[in-house]
C-alpha positions in Angstrom: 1.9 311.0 238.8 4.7 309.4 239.9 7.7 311.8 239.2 11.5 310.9 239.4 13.8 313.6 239.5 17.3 312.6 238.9 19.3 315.6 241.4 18.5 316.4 244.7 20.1 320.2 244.4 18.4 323.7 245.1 16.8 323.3 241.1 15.3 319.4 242.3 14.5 320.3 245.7 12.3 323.2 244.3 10.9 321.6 241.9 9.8 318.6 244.4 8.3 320.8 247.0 5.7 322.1 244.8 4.9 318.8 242.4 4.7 317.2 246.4 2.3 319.5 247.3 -0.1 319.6 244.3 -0.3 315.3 245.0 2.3 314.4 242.8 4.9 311.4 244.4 8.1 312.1 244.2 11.4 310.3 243.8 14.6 311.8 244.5 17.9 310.5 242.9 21.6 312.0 243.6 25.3 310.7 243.2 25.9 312.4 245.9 27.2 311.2 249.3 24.7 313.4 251.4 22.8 316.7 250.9 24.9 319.9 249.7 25.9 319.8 245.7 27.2 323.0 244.9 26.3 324.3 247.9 28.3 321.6 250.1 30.2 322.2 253.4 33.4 319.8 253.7 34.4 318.8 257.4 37.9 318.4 258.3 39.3 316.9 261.8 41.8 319.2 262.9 45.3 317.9 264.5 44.7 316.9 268.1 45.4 319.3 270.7 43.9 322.4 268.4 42.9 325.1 270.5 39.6 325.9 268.9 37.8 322.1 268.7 38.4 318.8 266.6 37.4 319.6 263.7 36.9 323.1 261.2 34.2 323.2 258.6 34.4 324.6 255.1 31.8 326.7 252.6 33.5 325.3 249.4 30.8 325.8 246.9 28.6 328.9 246.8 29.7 331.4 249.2 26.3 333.1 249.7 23.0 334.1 247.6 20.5 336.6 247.4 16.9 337.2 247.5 15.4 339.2 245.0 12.5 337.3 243.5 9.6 337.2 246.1 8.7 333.7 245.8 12.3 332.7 246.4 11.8 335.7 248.9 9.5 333.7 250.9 11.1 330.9 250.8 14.5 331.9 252.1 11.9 334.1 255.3 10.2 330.5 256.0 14.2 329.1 256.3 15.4 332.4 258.1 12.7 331.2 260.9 13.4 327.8 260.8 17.3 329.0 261.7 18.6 327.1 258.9 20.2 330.8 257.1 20.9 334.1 258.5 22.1 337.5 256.4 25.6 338.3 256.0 26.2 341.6 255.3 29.9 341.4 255.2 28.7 339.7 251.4 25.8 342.4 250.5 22.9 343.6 251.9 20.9 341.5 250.3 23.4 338.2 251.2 22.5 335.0 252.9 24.6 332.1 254.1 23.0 328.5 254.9 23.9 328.6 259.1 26.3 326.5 260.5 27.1 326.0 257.2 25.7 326.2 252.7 24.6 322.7 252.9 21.8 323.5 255.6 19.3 324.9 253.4 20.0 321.5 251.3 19.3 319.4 253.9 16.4 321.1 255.3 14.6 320.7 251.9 15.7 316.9 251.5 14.2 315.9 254.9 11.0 316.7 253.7 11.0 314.0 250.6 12.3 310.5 249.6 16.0 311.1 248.3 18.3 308.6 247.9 21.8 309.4 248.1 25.0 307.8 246.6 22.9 306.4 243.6 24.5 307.6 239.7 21.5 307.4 237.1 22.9 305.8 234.2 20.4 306.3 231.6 16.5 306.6 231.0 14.7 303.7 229.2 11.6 304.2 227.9 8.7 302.3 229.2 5.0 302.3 227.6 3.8 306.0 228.3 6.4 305.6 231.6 10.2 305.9 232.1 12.5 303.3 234.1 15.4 304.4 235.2 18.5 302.3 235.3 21.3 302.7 238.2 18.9 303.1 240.4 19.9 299.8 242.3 15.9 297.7 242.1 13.8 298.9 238.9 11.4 301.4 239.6 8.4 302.6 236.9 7.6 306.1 237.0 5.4 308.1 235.2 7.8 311.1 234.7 11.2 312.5 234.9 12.9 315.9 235.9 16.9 316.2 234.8 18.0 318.7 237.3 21.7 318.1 236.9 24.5 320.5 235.8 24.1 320.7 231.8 27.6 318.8 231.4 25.7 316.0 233.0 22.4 316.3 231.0 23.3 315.2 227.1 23.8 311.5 228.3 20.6 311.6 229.9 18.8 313.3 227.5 20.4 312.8 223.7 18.5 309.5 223.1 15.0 310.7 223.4 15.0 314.8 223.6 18.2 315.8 221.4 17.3 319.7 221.4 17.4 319.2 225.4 20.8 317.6 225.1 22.0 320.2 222.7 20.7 323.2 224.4 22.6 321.6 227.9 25.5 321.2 225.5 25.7 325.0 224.2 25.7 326.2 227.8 29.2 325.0 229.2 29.5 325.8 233.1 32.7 327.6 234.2 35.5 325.4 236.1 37.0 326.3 240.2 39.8 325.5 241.6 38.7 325.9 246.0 41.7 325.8 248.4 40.9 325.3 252.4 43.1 326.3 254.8 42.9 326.5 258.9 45.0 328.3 261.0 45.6 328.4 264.8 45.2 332.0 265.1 43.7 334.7 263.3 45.5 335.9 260.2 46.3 339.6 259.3 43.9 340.3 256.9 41.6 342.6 258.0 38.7 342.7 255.3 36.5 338.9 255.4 36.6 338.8 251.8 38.5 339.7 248.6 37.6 339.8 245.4 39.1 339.5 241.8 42.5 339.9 242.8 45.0 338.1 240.4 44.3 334.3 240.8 41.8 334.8 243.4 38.4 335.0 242.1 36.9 334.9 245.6 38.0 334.7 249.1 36.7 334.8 252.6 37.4 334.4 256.0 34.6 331.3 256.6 34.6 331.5 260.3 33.5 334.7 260.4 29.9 333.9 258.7 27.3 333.8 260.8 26.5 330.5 263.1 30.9 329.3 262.1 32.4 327.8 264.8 36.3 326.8 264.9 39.7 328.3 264.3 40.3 330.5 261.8 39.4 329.2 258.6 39.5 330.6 254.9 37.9 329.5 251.3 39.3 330.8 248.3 38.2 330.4 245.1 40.2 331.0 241.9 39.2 333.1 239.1 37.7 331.1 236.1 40.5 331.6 233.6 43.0 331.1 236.3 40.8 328.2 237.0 40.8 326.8 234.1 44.0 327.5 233.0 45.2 324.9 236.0 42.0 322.5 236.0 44.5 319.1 235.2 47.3 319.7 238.0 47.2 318.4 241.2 45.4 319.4 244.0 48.0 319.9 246.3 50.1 321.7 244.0 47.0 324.2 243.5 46.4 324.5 247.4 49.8 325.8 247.7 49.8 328.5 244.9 46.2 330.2 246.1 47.4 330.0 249.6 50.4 332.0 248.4 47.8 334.7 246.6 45.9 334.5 249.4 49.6 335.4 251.6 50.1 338.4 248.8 46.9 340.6 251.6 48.4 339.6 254.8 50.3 342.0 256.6 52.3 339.9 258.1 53.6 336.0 257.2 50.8 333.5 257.1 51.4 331.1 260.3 51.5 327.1 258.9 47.9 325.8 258.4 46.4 323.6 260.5 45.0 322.3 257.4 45.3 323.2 253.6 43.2 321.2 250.9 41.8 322.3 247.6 38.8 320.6 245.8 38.3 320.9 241.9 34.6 322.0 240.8 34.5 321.1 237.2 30.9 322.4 236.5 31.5 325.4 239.0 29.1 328.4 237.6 26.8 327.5 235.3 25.9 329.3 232.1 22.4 330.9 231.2 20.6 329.7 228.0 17.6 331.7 228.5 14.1 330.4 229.4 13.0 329.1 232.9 12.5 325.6 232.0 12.2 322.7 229.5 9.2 320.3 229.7 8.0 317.9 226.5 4.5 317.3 227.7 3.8 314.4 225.5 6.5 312.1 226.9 6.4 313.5 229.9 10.4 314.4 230.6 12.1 317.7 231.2 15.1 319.3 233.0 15.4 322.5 235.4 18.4 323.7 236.5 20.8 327.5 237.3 22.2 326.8 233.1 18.8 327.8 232.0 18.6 331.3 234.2 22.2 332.1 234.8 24.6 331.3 238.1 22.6 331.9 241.2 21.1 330.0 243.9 18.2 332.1 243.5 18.4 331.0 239.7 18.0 327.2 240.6 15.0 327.4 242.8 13.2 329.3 240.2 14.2 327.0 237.3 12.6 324.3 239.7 9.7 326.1 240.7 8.8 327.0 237.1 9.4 323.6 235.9 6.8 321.9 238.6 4.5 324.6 237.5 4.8 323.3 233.6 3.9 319.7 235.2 0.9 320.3 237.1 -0.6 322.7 234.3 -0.1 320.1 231.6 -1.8 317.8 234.1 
């Protein structure tokens, strides 16, 4: 068949390795600018004459993830070889990191298939026994279709021709983050690389201490999600300043002035978990895959995907 999957996360990716490799052709459509989703790394030039390079990079999305499924197992082994994560125990024995940065798994799964990037899927139209898809730029005819899209995002796709899958999506609300960035010309007196639920802070961590970092000092921390929440309409500058003072609150001495301080607002942060794997209608050939099905893990998504593509090629 000719599949179109509309999200080319770790939930699409997954689920378009395997459909590729049973024959299937598959179509990959994101809004996004380039690989990374909710595991993105943001880039930032740093002011000229920095000591440690031009520019400082940012894991500000999912911090890490674990293996504990063996399938997902493998998978992560086969990117471990291909140098594209490496452990980071600092997170858990059992935690990985994407190396130089999250997005790396993301893009190594992407260069593999046809995804095109920058491109909002407005709506699903019906067609014969097929589905056309409309924002897609030129019509294109496909035979089915795979949501694999936060749940927020799923209802408008889904409502008009599987309203238990837009109502299931809609039950299972994801949990809003505020992220602050911030760079500093020298190492800052914290001595643990990561804190967690402390006040505001939800999660922090000294990113340039990850495996494969390069750069000046450099920290992501996340709010909690009722902090989170509690500030999700105010203005981003006005949130990077409050977490870097919580973040100032473990120093042992003052915080020197950042090279660089931004914050980024996650609206559909950490997914809930509505309980199955996956959610296929056979007879009209459309379903959706995603972490909101399992619960809020990396791990989560690639399963979701993996057991979806299964679905497909058994229903033949």
């Amino acid at each position: 068949m000719r599949i179109a999957i509309i999200g080319a996360g770790m939930a699409g990716l997954s689920a378009a390795d395997a459909l590729t490799a049973a024959g299937h052709a598959v179509t990959l459509f994101d809004k996004g600018r380039g690989p990374g989703g909710r595991m993105s790394t943001r880039r930032m030039a740093l002011p000229e004459g920095a000591a440690d390079g031009t520019e400082v990079q940012f894991d500000h999305g999912a911090q890490y993830f674990t293996a504990r499924d063996p399938g997902f197992a493998a998978a992560v082994e086969g990117w471990a070889q291909a140098g594209v994560v490496a452990r980071w125990p600092v997170a858990g024995a059992d935690a990985w990191v994407g190396t130089p940065g999250m997005n790396a798994v993301i893009r190594a799964m992407a260069a593999a298939h046809d995804v095109h990037w920058g491109t909002r899927i407005d709506a699903l139209v019906a067609d014969g026994a097929g589905w056309r898809l409309t924002g897609a730029g030129e019509a294109q005819a496909f035979d089915a279709v795979v949501i694999a899209v936060p749940a927020e995002q799923v209802a408008a796709l889904a409502s008009p021709h599987l309203p238990d899958l837009a109502a299931a999506a809609e039950a299972t609300p994801s949990a809003p983050c505020w992220t602050m960035m911030a760079a500093f010309p020298e190492g800052i007196a914290i001595p643990a690389d990561t804190i967690r639920d402390a006040g505001a802070i939800g999660w922090a961590a000294r990113n340039s201490a990850k495996p494969g970092r390069t750069g000046p000092e450099a920290w992501v921390v996340q709010g909690s999600p009722g902090w989170s929440a509690e500030h999700l309409e105010e203005d981003a500058p006005a949130i990077a300043d409050a977490l870097l003072a919580e973040l100032a609150v473990h120093a042992a001495s003052p915080l020197p002035p950042p090279l660089q301080l931004t914050a980024h607002r996650w609206r559909y942060a950490r997914s809930g978990g509505h309980g199955g794997a996956a959610m296929w209608d056979a007879d009209r050939r459309i379903g959706a895959c995603g972490d909101w099905l399992i619960g809020p893990r990396i791990e989560a998504a690639w399963l979701s995907g993996r057991a979806l593509a299964n679905r497909i090629i058994d229903a033949g």
